[in-house]
N, C-alpha and C positions, 0 to 999 in steps of 0.2 A: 485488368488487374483485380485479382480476388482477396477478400482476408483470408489466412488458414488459420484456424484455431486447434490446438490441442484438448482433443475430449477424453477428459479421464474415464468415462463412460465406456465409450470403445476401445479406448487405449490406443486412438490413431489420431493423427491430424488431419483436419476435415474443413472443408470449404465451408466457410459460414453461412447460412440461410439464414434469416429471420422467420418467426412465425408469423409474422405481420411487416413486409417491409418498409409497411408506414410509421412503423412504431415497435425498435427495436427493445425489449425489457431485460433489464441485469438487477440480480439479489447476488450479494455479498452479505454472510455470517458479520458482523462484527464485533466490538470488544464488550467483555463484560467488564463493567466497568467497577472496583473498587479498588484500583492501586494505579500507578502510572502503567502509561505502555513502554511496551521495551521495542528494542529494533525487530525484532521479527514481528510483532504485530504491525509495526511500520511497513513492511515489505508486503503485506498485506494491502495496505492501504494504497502503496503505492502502484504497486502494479497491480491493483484494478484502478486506479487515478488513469493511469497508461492506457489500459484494454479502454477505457470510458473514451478519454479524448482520440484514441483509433478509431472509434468504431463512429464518434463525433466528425471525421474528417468522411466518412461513408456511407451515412445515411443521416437524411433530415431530422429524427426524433430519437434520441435517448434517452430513457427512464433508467435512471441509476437508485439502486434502493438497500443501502447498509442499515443496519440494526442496530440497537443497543438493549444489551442484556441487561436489565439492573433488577433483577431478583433472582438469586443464586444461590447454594450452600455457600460459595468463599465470599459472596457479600454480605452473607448474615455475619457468618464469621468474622469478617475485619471491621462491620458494624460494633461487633459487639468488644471485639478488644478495644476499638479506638472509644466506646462507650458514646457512639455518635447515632443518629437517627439514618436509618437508610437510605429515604429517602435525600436527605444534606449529601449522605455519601457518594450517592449516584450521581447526584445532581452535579455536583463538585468537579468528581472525576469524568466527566462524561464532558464539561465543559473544558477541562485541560488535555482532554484527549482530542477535542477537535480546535485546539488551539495549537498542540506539538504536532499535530496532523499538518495543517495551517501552514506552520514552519516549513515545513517540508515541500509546499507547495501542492497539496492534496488538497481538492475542491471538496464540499460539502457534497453528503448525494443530495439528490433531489429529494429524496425521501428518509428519516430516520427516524423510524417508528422503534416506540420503547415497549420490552416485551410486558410492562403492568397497564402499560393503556390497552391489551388485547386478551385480555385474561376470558370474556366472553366469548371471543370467536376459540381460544381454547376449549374453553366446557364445550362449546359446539361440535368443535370438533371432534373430542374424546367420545361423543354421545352417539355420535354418527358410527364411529369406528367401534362403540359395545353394541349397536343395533347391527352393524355388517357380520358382527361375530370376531371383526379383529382383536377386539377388548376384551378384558374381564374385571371383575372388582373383587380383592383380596383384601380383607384385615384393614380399609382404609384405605388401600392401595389402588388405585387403578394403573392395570400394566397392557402392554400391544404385545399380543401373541408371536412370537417372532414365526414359528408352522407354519401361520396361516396367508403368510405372505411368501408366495411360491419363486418370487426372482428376488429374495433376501440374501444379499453379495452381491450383487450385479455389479454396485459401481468399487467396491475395494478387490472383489476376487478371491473373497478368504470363503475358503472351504468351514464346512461345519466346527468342527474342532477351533479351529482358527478365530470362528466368528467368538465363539465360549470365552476363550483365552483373552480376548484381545477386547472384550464389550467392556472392560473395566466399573465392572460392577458388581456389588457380591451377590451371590447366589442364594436369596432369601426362600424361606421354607416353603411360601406363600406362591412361588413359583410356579406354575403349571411346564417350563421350560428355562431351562440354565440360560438361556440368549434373553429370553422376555425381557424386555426395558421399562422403566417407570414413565407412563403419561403424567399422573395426578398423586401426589402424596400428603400424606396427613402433616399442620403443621398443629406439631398441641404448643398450648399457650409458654410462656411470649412470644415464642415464635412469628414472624408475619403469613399472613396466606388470604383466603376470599371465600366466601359462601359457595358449596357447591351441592352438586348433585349426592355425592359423596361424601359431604363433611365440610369443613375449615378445612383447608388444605392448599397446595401452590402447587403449579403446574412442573414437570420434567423439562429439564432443558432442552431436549430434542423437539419439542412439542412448540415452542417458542417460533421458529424458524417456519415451517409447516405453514401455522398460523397467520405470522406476518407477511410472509410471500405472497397468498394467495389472496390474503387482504389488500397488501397496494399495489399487486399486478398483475392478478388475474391467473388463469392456467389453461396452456400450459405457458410458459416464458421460454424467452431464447436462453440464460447463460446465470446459475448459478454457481458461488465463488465461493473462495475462502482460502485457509493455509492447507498444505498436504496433511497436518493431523489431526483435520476435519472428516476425511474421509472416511475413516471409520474409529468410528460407529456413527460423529455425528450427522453426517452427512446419508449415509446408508439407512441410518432411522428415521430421517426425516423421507428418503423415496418411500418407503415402506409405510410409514405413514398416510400419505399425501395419494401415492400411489394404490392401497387399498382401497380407499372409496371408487373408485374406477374398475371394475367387470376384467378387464383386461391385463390387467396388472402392470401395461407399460410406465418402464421408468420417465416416455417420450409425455406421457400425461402431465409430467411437474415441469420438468426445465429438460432442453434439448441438449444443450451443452452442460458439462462441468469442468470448470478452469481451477485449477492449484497451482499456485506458485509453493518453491522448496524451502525447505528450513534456514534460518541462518546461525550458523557455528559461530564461535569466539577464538578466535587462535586454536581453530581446529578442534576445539571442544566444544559439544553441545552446552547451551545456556541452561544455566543449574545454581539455582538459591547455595545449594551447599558449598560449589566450587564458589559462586563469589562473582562469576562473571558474567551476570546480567549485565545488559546496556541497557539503562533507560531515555527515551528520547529527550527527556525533558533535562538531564543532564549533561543528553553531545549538544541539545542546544546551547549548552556556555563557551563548549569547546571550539564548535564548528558551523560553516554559513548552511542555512538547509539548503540550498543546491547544490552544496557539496556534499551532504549526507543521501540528498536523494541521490544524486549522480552514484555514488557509491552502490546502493541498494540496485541501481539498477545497470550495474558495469557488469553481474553475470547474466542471463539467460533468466527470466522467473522461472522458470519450472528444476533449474540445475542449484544444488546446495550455496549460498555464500560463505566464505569464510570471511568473519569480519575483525579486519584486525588496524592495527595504523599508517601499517606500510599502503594498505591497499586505500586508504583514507588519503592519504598523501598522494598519491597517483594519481587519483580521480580530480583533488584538489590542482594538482598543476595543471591537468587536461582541460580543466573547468579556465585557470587563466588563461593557457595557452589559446583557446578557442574565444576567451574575450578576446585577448590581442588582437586578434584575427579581425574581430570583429570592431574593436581600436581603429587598425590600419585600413580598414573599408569603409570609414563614417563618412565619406565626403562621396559614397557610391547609393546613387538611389534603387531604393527597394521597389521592385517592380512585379513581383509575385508572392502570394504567399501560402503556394503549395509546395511540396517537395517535387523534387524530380522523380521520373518513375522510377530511375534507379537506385535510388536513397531511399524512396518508399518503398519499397519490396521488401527490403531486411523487416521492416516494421509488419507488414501485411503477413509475412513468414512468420506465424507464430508468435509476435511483437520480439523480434531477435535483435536485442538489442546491441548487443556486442557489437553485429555486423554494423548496426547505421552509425556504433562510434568510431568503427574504423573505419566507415567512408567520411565521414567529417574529418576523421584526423591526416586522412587521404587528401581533403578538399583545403583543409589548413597549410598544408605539406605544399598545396601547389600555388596557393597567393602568390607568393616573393617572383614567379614567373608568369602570374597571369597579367592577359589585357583584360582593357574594360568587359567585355562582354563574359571574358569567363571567369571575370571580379562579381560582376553581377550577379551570376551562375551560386558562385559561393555566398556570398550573402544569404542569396534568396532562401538559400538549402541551411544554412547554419540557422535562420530566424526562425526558418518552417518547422526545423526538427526542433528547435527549442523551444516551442509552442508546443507541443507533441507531448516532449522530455518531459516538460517543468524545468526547465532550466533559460538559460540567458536571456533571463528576462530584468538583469539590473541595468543601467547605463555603465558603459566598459571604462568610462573615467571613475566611475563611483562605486565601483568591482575592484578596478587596478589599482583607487586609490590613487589617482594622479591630481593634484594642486589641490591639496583637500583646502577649503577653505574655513573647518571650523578646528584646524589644528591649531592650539593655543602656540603652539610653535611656530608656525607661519612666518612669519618676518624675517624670526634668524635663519630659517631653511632659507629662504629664498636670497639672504644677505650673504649666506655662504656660497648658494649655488653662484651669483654675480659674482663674488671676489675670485671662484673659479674658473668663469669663463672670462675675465679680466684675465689673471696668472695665462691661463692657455692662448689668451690674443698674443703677452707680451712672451709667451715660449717657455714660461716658469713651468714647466710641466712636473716639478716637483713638488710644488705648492699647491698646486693642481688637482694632485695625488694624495696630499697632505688632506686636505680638505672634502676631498674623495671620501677616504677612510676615515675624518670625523663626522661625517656624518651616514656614515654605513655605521658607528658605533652608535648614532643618534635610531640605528632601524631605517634610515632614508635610504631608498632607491634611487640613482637618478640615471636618464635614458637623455643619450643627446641625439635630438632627431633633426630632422632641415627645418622645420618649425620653431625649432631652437631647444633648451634642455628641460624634460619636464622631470616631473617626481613623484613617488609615492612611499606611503607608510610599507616597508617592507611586513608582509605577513607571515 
């Protein structure tokens, strides 16, 4: 069994090699940080959380290495409306973003270098690329000749025109070429910036990534990440960057793979300050458990759109009990492996296709109520494995379901009621039974009568 990963680079899905297969390395783009994150930068997070622990179950060493942007035009900006120091800003956000990360069950990488502790390997790098000739210095400007990099598009596909239209940047006079991008630019006073070859000034965000990659893991690297509107330009700028100091111009000089997972919609609309329908993580955290926000994020395919809406919140959310149940009615069944089966790992090695290994769980859910021990076993082993994988059922299924909560102020009388009914149902009162039933379904109690006798939980 192999991985297959999709490479936005070729536009194919391609067996995984390592560059080193003692020491597999992944850079993922991550958040600039001056406001909360919302769920697409979640989805983000998430599934490279997933590519991380796959690629953990198949080779001994993984070097995972996400970013934080904290010098930016919209950090100066929300700096300065909120009349706070950038540095508090950053700091702030940066620690709420890996705390609703957290929630989610999204591990720390191993490396998260911030792009003002690399401001020097920046200047280095711009320096190298105005001695190759990639560069030039305009009015304070230092800009990468976009000409002079002969496989500029390789990984978005956008034709000349295309590349003009879509660099989202304006077309200053100082230009030698409408695509040219900012390396270095002037910051005049108060602005923040650093002593450079060319002035006070702060480095271009493209220039950040470049930087950092090659700082905490060398080149080339197996597998750079990020959202699909990474792609272009910022992704495209950093090969071209990265990729010019190298004779050859291959894209294979920086990272071998590029992985993108797809946008997430709102009720079928893209998220838009104006409509209104951001989600931000830190407020479905009131609403909702993070394994059931992750399970959500990851109920489509990473690379295909999510539409995220409540209905589809709720689904994930019963699938998520449905498969404690499961795992409820097999507690008394010992765990004797804790890999997947080849056939449940396959969906995963396919591209990490997730959809498939949910409906082989929900396949292997489906078959309990008729298995013996050995294909009890079978199911466990598979529901624990893949939820090691997920980020998911990882709570105790009494403390999931909610059964005999012990620090419910209400305890006593749940339990005085539940006795008075299974009294009524010994002496046949099945009325009372039922009475009692439905006082306490208005109380939010569940109750499940099992051979163990009747247990309960906080209806959610």
């Amino acid at each position: 069994m192999v991985l297959k990963i999709h490479n936005t680079l070729t536009g194919t899905k391609e067996i995984f090699k390592p560059v080193d297969e003692s020491h597999v390395r992944v850079y993922a783009c991550g958040p600039t940080v001056y406001n909360f994150a919302h769920i697409g930068n979640a989805r983000m997070a998430v599934a490279n959380d997933l590519l991380i622990n796959v690629l953990r179950t198949q080779f001994k060493k993984v070097t995972y290495v996400s970013n934080i942007t904290d010098i930016d035009d919209k950090i100066i900006e929300a700096a300065h409306e909120l009349n706070e120091p950038i540095k508090n800003l950053t700091t702030k956000y940066t620690k709420i973003y890996n705390e609703d990360m957290g929630y989610l069950n999204v591990q720390l990488p191993d490396v998260q270098p911030r792009a003002t502790d690399h401001i020097n390997e920046m200047i280095d790098l711009i320096k190298k690329l105005m001695d190759s000739g990639n560069a030039y210095e305009k009015n304070g400007h230092v800009l990468f000749h976009v000409p002079s990099y002969s496989k500029y598009g390789i990984l978005s596909k956008r034709n000349r025109d295309e590349q003009i239209a879509g660099s989202r940047v304006d077309v200053a006079p100082f230009k030698k070429d409408p695509a040219d991008f900012i390396l270095w630019k002037p910051s005049p006073d108060p602005m923040p910036g650093w002593e450079s070859p060319w002035g006070f000034g702060r480095p271009g965000w493209h220039l950040e990534c470049s930087a950092m990659s090659e700082k905490t893991l060398g080149l080339p690297f197996d597998i750079h990440s990020g959202g699909m509107d990474l792609v272009f330009p910022h992704h495209e700028n950093e090969i071209a960057q990265t990729c010019s100091l190298h004779k050859n111009h291959d894209p294979d000089s920086f990272a071998h793979f590029w992985f993108h997972n797809g946008f997430v919609n709102v009720e079928g609309e893209k998220m838009s300050k104006s409509i209104g329908n951001i989600r931000l993580v830190h407020n479905l955290k009131n609403q909702y458990s993070g394994e059931v926000l992750r399970l959500t994020l990851l109920s489509a395919h990473y690379r295909q759109p999510l539409n995220w809406t409540k209905e589809i919140i709720d689904q994930n959310s019963k699938m998520l009990d449905r498969l404690y149940r499961s795992l409820k009615d097999l507690q008394d069944i010992e765990l004797t492996s804790e890999n997947l089966s080849e056939d449940v790992m396959e969906s995963l090695l396919d591209d990490l296709n997730t959809p498939k290994l949910l409906a082989h769980l929900n396949t292997l859910a489906n078959k309990l109520s008729t298995a013996n021990k050995d294909e009890k076993i079978n199911i466990k082993n598979n529901l624990i494995a893949a939820g090691k994988i997920l980020g998911i059922l990882r709570e105790d299924p009494d403390v999931w379901l909610g059964y005999n909560q012990s620090l419910n102020p209400e305890k006593e009388e749940i339990e005085g009621l539940i006795n008075q009914r299974n009294e009524a149902r010994r002496d046949k009162d099945f009325k009372l039974a039922d009475e009692i039933r439905d006082k306490l379904k208005i109380k939010g109690i569940e109750i499940e009568d099992t051979n163990n006798g009747t247990i309960w939980r906080k209806d959610s």
